[in-house]
VEXTI-707267 format. One record per residue (C-alpha): z, x, y; residue number from 1. Coordinates in nm, 4 decimals. Layout:
<rs>
<r><pz>Z</pz><px>X</px><py>Y</py><i>NUM</i></r>
...
</rs>
This chain:
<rs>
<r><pz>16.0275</pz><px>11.5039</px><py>0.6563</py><i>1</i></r>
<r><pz>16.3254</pz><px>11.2850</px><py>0.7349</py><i>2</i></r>
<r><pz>16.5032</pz><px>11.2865</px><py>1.0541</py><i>3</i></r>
<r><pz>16.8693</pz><px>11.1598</px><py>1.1759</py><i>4</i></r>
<r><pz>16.8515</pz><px>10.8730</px><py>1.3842</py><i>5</i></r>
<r><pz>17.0157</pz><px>10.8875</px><py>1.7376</py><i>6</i></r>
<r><pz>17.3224</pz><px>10.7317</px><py>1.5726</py><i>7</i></r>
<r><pz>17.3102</pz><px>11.0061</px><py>1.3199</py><i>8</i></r>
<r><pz>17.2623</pz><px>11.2609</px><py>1.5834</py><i>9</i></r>
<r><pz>17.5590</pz><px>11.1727</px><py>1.8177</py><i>10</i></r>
<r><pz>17.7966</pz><px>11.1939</px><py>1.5415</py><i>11</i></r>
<r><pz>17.6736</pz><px>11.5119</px><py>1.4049</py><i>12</i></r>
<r><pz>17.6651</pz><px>11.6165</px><py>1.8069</py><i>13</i></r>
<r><pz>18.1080</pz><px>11.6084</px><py>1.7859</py><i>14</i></r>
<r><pz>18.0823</pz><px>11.8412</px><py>1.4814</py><i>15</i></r>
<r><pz>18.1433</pz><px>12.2422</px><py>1.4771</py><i>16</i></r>
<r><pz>17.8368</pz><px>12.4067</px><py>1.5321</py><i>17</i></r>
<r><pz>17.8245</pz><px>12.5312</px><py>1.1368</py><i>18</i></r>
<r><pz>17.8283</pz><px>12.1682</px><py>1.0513</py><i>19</i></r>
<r><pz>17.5431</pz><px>12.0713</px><py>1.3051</py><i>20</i></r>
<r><pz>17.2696</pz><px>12.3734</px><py>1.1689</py><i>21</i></r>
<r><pz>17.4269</pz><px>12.3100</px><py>0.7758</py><i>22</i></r>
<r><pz>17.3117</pz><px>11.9647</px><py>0.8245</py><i>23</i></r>
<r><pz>16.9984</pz><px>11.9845</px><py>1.0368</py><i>24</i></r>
<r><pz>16.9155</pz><px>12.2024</px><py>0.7496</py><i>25</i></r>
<r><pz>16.9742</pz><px>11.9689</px><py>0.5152</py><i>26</i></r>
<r><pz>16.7654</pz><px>11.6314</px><py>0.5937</py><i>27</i></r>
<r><pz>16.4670</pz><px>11.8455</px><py>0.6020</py><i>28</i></r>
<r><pz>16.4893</pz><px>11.7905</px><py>0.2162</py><i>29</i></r>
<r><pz>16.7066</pz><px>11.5198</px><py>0.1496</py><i>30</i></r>
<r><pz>16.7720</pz><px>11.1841</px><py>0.3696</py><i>31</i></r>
<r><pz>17.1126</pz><px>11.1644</px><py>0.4571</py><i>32</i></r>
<r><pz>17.3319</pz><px>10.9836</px><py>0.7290</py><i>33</i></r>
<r><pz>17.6136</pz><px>11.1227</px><py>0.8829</py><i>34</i></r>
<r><pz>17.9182</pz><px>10.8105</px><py>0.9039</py><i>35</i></r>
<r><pz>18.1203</pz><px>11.0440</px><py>1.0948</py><i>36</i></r>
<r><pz>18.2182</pz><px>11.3468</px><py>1.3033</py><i>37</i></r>
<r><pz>18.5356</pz><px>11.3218</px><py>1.5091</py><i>38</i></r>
<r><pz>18.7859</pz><px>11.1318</px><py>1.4723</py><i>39</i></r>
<r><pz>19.0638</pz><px>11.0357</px><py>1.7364</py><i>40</i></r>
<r><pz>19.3964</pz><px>10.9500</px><py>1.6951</py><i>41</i></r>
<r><pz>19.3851</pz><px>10.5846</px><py>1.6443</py><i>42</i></r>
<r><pz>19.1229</pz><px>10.5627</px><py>1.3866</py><i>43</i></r>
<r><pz>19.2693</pz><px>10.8926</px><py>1.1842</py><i>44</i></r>
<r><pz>19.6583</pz><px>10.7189</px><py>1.1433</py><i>45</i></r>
<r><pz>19.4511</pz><px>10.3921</px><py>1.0814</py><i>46</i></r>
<r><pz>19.2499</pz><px>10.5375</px><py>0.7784</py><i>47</i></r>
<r><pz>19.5820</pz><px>10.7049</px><py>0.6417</py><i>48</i></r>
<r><pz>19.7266</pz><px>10.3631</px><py>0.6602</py><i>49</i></r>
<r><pz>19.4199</pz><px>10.2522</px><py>0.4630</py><i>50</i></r>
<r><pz>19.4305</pz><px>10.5055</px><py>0.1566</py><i>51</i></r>
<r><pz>19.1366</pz><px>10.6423</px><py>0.3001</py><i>52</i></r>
<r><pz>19.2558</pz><px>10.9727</px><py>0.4122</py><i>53</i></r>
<r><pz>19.5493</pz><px>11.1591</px><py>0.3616</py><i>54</i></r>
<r><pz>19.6372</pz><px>11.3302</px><py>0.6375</py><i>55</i></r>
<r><pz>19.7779</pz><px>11.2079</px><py>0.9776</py><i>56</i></r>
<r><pz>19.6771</pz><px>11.2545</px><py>1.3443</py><i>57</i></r>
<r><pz>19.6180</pz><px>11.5542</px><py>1.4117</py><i>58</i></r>
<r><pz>19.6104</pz><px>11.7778</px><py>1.1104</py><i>59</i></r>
<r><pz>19.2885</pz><px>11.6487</px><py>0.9656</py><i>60</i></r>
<r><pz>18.9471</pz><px>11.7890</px><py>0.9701</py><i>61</i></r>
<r><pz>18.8281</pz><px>11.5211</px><py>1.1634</py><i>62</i></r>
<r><pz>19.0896</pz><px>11.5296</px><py>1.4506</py><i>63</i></r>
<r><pz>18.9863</pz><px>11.8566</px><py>1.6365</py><i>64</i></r>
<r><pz>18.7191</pz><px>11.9152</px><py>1.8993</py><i>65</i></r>
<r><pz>18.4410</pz><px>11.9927</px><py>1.7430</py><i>66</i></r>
<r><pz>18.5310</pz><px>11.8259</px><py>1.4510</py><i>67</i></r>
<r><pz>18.5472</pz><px>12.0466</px><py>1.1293</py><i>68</i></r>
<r><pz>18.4492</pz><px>11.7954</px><py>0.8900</py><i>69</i></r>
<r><pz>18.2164</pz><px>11.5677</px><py>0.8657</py><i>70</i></r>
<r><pz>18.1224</pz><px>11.2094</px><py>0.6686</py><i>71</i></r>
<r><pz>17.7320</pz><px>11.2339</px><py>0.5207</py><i>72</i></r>
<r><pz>17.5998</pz><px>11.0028</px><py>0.2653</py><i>73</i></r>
<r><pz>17.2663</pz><px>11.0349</px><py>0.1201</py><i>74</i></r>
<r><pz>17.0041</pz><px>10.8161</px><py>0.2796</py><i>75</i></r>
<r><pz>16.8135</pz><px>10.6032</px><py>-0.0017</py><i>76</i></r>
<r><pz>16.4657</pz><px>10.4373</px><py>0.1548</py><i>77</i></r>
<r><pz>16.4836</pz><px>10.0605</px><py>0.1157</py><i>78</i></r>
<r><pz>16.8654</pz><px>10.0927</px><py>0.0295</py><i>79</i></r>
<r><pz>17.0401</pz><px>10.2600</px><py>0.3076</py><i>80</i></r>
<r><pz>17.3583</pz><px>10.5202</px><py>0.2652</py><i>81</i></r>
<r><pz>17.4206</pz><px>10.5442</px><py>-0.0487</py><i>82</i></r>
<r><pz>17.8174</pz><px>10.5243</px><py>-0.1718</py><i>83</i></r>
<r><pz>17.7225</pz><px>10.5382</px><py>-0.5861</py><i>84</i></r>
<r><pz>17.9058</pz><px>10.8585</px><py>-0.7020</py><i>85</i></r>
<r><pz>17.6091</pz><px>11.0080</px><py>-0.9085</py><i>86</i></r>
<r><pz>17.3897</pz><px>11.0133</px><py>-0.6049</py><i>87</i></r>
<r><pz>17.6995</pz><px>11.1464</px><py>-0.4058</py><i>88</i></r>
<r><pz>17.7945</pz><px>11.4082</px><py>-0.6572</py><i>89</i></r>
<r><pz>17.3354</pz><px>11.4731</px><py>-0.6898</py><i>90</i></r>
<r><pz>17.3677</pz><px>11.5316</px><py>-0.2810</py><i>91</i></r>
<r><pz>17.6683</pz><px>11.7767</px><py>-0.2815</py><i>92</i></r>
<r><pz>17.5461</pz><px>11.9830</px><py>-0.5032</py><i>93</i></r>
<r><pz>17.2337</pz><px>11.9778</px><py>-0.2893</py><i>94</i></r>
<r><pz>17.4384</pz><px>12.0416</px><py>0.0283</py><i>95</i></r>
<r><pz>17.6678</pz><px>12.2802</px><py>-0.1470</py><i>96</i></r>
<r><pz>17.3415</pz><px>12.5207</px><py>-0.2310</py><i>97</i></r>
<r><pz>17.2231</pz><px>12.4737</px><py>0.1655</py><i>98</i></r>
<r><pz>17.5556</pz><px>12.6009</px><py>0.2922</py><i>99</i></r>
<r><pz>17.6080</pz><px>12.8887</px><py>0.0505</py><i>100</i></r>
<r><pz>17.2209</pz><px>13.0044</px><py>0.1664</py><i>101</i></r>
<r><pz>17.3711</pz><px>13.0058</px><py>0.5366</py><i>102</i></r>
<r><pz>17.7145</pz><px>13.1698</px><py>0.4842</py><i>103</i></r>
<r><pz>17.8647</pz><px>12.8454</px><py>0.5729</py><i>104</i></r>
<r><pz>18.1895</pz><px>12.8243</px><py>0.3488</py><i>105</i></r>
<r><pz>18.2505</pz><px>12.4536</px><py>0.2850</py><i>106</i></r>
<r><pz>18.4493</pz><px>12.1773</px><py>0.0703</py><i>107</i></r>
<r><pz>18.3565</pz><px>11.8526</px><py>-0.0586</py><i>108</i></r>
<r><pz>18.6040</pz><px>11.5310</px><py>-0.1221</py><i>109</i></r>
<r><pz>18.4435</pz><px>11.5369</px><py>-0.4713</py><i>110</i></r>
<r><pz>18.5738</pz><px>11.8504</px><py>-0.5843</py><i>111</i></r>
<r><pz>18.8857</pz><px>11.9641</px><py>-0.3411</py><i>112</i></r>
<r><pz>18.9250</pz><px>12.2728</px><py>-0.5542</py><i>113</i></r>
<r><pz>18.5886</pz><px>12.3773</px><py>-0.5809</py><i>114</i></r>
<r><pz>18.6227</pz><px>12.4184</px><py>-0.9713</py><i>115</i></r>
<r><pz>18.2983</pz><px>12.1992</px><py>-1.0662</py><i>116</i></r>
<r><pz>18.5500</pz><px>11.9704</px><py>-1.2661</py><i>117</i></r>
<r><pz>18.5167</pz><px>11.6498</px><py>-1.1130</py><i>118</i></r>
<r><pz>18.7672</pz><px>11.4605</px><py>-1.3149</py><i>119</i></r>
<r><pz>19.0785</pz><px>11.6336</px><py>-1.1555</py><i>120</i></r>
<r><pz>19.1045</pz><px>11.5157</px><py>-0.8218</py><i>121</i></r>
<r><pz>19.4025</pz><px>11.2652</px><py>-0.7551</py><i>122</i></r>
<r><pz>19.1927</pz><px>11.1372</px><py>-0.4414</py><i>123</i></r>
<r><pz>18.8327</pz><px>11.1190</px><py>-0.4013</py><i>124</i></r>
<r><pz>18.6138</pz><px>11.1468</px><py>-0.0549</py><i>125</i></r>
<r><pz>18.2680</pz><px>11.1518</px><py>-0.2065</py><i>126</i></r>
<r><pz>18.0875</pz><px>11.1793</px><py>0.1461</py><i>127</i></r>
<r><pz>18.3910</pz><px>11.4434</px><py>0.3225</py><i>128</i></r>
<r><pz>18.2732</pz><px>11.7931</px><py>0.3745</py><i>129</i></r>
<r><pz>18.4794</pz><px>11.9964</px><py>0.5847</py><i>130</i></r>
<r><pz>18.4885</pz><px>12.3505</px><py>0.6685</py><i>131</i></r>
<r><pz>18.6904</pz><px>12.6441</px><py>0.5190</py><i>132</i></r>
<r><pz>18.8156</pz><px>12.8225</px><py>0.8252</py><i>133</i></r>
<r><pz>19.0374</pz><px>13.1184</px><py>0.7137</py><i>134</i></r>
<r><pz>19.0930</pz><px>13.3029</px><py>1.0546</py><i>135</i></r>
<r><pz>19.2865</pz><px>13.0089</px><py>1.2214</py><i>136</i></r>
<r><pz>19.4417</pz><px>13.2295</px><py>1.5669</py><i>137</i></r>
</rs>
């Protein structure tokens, strides 16, 4: 059964607590590595500025404490994370399947409007899954 490394762990440690037991749950059956949890001011603006997210500091799923998104990539032995979009697209189906089973409502940067069409997104974050919180106070 694979395990997340102390690395792995840490980051996964910063996330909501529906994050932590979605993904606990899910490298008992499939190898993955969570990139990251939180994500401060600084580094947030910075990936904006790189087309890598599209929301500022602090209105992104990364940006509050606990975070409500989170960065996995599936874990291939001998490769390492894996940023191929079959695999990614193979693993959040996988992932998709482990939160519905826990009442965990969730998106993935694959498929923002949770359609299953996978051609109509104008921006792509193959290893983002954040939460769907509808009761914001």
């Amino acid at each position: 059964m694979p395990l997340f490394s102390d690395a792995s762990n840490r980051k996964l440690d910063t996330c909501h607590p529906d994050l932590q037991r979605l993904f606990r749950a899910v490298v008992q059956d499939d190898d993955c590595t969570i990139l990251e949890g939180h994500r401060g001011r600084a580094k947030q603006n910075r990936m904006v500025r790189e087309g890598k997210s599209k929301v500022e500091w602090p209105d992104g799923k990364h940006n509050p404490m606990p975070s409500e998104a989170a960065d996995v990539a599936p874990y291939i032995k001998g490769f390492g994370p894996s940023m191929d979009p079959r695999q990614c697209s193979y693993f959040a189906a996988k992932v998709k399947a482990k939160a519905e089973e826990r009442g965990i409502p969730i998106r993935w940067g694959g498929d923002w409007d949770g359609d299953g069409d996978l051609t109509d997104q104008t921006f792509n974050d193959l290893l983002h899954y954040e939460l769907i919180i509808t009761n914001r106070r």
